[in-house]
C-alpha positions as CSV (number, residue, x, y, z in Angstrom):
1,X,18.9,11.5,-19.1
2,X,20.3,8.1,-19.7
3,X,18.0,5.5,-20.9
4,X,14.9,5.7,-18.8
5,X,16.0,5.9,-15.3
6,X,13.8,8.1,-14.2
7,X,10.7,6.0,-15.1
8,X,12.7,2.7,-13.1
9,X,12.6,5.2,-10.3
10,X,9.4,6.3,-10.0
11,X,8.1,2.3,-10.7
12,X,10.4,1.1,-8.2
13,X,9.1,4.0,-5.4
14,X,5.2,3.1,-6.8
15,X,4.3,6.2,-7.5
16,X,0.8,6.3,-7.6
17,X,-2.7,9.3,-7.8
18,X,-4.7,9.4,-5.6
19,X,-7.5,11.6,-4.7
20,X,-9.0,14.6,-6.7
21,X,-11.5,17.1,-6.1
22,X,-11.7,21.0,-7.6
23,X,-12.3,24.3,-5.7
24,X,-14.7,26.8,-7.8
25,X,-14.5,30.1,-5.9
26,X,-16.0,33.5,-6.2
27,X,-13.3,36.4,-4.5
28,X,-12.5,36.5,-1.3
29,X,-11.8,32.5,-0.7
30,X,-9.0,30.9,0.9
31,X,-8.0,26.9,0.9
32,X,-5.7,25.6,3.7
33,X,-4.2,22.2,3.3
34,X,-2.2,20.9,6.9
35,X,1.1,19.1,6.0
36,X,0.7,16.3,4.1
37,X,1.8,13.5,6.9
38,X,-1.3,14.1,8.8
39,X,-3.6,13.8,5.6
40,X,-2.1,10.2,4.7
41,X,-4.1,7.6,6.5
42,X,-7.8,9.7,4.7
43,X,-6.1,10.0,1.7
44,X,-4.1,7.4,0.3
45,X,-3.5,4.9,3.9
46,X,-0.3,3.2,2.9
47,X,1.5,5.7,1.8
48,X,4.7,7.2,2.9
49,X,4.9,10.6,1.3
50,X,2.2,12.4,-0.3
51,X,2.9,15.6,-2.8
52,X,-0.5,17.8,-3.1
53,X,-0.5,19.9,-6.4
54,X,-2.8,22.0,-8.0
55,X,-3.8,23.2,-11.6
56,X,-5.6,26.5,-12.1
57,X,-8.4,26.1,-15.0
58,X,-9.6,29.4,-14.9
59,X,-9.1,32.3,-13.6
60,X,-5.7,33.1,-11.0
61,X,-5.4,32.9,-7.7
62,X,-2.1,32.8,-5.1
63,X,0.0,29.6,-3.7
64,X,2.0,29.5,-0.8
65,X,3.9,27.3,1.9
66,X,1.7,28.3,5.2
67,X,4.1,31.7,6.5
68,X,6.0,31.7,3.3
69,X,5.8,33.9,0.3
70,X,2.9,34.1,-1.9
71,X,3.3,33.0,-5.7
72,X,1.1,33.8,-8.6
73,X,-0.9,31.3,-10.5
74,X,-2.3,32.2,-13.9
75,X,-5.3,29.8,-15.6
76,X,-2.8,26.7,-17.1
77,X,0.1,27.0,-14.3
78,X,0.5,24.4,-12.1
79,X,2.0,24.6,-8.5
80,X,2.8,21.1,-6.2
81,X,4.7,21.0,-2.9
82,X,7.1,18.4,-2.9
83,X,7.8,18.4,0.7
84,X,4.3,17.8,1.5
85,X,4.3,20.8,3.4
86,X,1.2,23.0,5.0
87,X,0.0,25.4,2.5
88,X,-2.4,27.7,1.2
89,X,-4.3,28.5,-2.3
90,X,-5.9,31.7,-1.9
91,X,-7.8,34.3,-4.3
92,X,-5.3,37.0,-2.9
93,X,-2.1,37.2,-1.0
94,X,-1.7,36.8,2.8
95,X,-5.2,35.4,3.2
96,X,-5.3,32.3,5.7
97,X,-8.1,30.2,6.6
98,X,-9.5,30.3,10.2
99,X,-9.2,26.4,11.0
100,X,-7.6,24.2,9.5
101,X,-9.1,20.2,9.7
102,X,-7.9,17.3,7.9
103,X,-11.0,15.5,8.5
104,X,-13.2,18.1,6.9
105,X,-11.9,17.8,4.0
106,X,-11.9,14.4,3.8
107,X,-14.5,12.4,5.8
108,X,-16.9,10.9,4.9
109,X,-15.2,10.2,1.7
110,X,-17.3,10.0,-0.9
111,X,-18.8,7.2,-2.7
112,X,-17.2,7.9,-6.3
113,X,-14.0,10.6,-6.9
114,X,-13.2,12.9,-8.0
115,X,-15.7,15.1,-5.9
116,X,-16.7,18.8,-5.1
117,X,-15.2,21.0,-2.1
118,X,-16.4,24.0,-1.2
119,X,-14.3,26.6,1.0
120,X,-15.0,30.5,1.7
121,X,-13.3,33.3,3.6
122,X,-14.1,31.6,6.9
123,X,-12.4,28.3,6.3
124,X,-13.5,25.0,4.6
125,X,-17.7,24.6,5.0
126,X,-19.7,22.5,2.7
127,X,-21.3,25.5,0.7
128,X,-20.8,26.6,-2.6
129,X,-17.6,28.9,-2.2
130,X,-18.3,32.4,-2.4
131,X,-17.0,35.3,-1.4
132,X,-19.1,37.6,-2.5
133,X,-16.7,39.1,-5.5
134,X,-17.6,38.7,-9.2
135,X,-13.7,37.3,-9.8
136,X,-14.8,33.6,-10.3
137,X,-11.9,30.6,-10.0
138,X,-11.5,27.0,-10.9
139,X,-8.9,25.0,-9.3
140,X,-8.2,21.2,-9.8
141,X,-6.6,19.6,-6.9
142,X,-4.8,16.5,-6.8
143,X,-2.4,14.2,-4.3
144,X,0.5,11.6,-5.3
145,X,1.6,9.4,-3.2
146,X,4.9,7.4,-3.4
147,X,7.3,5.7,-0.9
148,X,10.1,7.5,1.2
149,X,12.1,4.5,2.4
150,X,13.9,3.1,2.0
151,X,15.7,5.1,-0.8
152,X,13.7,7.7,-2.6
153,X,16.6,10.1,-4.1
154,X,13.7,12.2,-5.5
155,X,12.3,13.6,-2.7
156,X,15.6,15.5,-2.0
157,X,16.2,17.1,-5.0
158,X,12.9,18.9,-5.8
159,X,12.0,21.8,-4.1
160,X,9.5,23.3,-1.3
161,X,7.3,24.7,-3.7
162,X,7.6,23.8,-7.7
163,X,5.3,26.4,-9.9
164,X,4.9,25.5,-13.8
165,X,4.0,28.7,-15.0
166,X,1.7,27.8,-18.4
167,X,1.8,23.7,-18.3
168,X,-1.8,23.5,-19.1
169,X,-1.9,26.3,-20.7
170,X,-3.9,25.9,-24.3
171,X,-7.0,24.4,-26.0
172,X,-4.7,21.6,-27.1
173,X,-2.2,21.0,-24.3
174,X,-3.4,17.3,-22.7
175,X,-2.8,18.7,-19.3
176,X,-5.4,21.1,-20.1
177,X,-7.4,18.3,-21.1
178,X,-6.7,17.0,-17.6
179,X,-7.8,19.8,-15.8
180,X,-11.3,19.9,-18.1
181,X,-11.6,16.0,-17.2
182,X,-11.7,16.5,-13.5
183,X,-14.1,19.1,-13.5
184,X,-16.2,17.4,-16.0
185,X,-16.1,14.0,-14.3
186,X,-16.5,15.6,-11.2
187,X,-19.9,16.5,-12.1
188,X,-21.0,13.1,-14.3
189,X,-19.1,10.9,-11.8
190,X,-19.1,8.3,-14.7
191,X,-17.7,4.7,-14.3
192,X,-13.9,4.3,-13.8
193,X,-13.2,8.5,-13.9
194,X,-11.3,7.9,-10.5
195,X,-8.9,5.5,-12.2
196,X,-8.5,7.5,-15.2
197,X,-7.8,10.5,-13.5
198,X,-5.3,9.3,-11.2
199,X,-3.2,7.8,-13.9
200,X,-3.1,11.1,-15.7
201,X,-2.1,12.7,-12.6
202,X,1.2,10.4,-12.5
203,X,1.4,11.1,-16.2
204,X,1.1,15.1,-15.6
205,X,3.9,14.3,-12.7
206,X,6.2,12.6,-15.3
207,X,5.8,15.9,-17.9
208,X,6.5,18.5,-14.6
209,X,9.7,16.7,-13.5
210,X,10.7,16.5,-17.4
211,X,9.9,20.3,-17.4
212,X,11.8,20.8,-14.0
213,X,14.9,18.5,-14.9
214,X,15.2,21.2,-18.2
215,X,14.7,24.3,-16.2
216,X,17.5,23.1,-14.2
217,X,21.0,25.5,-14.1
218,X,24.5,23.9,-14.8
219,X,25.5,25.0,-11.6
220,X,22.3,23.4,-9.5
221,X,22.7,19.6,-8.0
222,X,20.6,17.0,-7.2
223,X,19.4,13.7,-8.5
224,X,17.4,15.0,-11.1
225,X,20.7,17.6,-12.2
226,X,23.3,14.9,-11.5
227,X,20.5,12.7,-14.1
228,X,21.7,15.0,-16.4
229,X,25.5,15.1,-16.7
230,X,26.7,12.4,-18.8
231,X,29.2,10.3,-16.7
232,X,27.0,10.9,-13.4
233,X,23.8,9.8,-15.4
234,X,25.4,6.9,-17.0
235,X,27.0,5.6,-13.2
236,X,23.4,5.8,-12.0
237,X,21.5,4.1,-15.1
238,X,24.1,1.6,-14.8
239,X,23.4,0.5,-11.1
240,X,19.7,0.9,-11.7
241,X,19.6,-2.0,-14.3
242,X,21.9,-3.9,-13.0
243,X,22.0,-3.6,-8.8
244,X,23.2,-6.9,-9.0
245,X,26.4,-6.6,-10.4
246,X,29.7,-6.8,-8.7
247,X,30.0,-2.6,-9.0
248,X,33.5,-1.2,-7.8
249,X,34.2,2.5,-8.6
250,X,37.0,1.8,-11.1
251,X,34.4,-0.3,-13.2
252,X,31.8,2.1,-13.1
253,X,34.5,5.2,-14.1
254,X,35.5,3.0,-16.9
255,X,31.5,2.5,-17.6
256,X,31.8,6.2,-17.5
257,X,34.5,7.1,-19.1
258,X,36.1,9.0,-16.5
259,X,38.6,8.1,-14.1
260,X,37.8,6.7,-10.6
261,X,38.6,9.5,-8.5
262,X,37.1,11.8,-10.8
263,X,33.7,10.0,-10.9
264,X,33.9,10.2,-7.5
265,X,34.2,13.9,-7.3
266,X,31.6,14.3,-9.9
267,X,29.2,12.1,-8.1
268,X,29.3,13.4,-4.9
269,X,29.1,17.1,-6.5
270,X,25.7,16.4,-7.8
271,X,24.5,13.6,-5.7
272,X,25.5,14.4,-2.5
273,X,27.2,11.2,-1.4
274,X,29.5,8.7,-3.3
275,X,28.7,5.9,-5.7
276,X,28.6,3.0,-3.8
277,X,27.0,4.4,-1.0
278,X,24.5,5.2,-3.6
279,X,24.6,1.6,-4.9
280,X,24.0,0.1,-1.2
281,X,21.0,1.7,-1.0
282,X,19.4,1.8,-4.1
283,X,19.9,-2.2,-3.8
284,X,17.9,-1.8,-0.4
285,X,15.5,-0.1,-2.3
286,X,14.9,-3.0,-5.0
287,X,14.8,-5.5,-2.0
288,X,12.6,-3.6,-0.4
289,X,10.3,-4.5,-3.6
290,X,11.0,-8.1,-3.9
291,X,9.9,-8.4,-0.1
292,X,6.7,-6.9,-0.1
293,X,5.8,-8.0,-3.9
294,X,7.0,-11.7,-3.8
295,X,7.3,-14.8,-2.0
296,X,11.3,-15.0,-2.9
297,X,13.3,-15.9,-0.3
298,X,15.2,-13.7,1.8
299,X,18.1,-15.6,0.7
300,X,17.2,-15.1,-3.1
301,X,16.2,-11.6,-2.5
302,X,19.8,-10.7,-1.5
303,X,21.1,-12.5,-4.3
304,X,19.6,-10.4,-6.6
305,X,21.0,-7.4,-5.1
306,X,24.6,-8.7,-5.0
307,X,24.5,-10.0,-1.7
308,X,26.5,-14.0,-1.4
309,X,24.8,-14.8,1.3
310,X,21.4,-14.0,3.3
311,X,23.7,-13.1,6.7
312,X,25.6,-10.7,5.0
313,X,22.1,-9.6,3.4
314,X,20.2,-9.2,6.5
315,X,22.9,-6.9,7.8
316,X,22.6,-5.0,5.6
317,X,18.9,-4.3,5.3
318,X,18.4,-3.9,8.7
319,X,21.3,-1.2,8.9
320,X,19.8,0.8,5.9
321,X,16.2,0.1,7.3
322,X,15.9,-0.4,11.2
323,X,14.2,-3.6,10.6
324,X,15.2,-7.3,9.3
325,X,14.5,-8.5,5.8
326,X,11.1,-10.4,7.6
327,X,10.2,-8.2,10.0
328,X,9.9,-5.4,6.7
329,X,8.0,-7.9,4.7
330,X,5.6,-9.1,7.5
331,X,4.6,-5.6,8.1
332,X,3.7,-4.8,4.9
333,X,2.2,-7.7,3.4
334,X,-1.7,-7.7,2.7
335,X,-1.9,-11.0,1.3
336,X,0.0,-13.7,-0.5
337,X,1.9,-13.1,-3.8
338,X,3.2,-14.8,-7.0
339,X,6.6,-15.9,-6.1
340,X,7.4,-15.8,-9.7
341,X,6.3,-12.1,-10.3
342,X,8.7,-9.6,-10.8
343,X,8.3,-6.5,-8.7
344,X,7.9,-3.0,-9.7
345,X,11.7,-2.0,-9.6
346,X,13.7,-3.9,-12.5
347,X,16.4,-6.2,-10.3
348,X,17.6,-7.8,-13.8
């Protein structure tokens, strides 16, 4: 990938951990998470898109999208959802649970994360899971939460389902360290485990989509593919660090080293849509930023984005957003900021 794009990414669409628990379970069990949407506000409330995964740290079980086809997990593979979608973790194919309530998992949260859940062959209870089998399962569970709007070209290039088949797999791997840690914090609930934990959850993140972006065919597309071809890669790093910049096509091909029609073709290939539609709103995205991380004004917001004037600005916020420059920031302001701090995308 060029320079570290996908790290200005993931800053600028605050990625963040959030909760953590484990499932221990004893054959036959069954787990049933609801789509991820109706999980938020117990959660992570803030959040715009939430991406459950799991990590099996002993034993095997079976993941799949609620309906869908059942997928094998092996002690050190990993499985998330992407989509956020319903799904179920299972100790054996086809199994469902018999309810399925957000609220029981969640509420009342607990005092200190990560915590215990317990679930059995009837649905999610409070009791230790246990089927009554001697085929005995430990599953850390985990949620990231990021935003969606107003430009999140991530989200659209990763899968339904994304299994890691071996990820933790291995006394020294750090993921299996991971995966040890929550279980083990879960139990001594020590001083700042929550914290810890969540930022090796982003970290773990960052190592899947490096393991993902690898896996990838030459023929495949996406943000995280098109990431990968050099001229495509090199268009995008370029308006990342620079969104302020007077872009045109024929500068970024020469950038590129490709001609302007062809870095056309090439982008849309892999992205999906051309470069500076791409540049319009991944500036939207870094305003977005400024707004709810600063006191700048609006005026000075669209200056960093290339904008000459706050009119010309405003229009174009509110056509990528469905709301004014204010009306985005008043919304999502929980208190006042350091006009002189920098947000979390890089605008420079």
């Amino acid at each position: 990938m060029s320079g570290d794009t996908l790290s200005d990414l993931l800053r600028s669409v605050r990625l963040r951990g959030a909760l953590f628990f484990y499932i221990e379970g004893v054959d036959p069990w069954v787990a049933e998470t609801p789509p991820s949407r109706e999980i938020i506000p117990a959660v992570l409330p803030g959040v715009e898109h939430l991406v459950p995964f799991h990590g099996v740290a002993r034993g095997s079980c079976w993941a799949a999208i609620a309906g869908g086809e059942p997928h094998p997990l092996g002690e050190g593979d990993l499985v998330l959802f992407p989509q956020g979608d319903h799904h179920v973790i299972s100790s054996a194919p086809g199994l469902r649970a018999k309810s399925v309530d957000p609220g029981i998992y969640f509420a009342p949260r607990p005092p200190q994360l990560p915590y215990a859940l317990s679930v059995d062959g009837d649905g999610v209870t409070t009791a230790l899971l246990h089927g009554g089998g001697s085929e005995r399962t430990t599953i850390v569970c985990g949620y990231l939460g990021c935003d969606a709007k107003p430009f999140n070209p991530l989200l659209s290039s990763m899968p339904r389902i994304l299994r890691v088949p071996g990820l933790a797999a291995g006394a020294g791997s750090w993921i299996s360290s991971l995966l040890r840690t929550v279980v083990d914090e879960s139990n001594r609930k020590r001083p700042g485990g929550e914290a810890v934990l969540e930022r090796m959850s982003e970290m773990m993140f960052v190592e899947v989509l490096r393991r993902y972006a690898d896996s990838l065919s030459p023929e495949q597309t996406g943000w995280l593919a098109g990431m990968r071809d050099p001229a495509v890669g090199r268009a995008i790093a370029l308006m990342h660090e620079r969104p302020g910049d007077p872009w045109t096509l024929e500068r970024l091909g020469e950038e590129a080293a490709l001609s302007r029609s062809a870095l056309h073709e090439r982008f849309v290939h892999f992205i999906g849509q051309p470069p500076m539609q791409y540049l319009a709103q991944w500036r939207m995205q870094v305003a977005a930023g400024w707004l709810r991380d600063t006191d700048a004004k609006v005026c000075d917001v669209g200056s960093v984005v290339g904008y000459g004037n706050e009119a010309a600005f405003s229009r174009a916020f509110k056509r990528a957003v469905g709301e004014s420059p204010g009306a985005w920031r008043r919304a999502r302001r929980v208190g006042p900021k350091d006009p002189t701090a920098a947000p979390e995308a890089r605008a420079s």
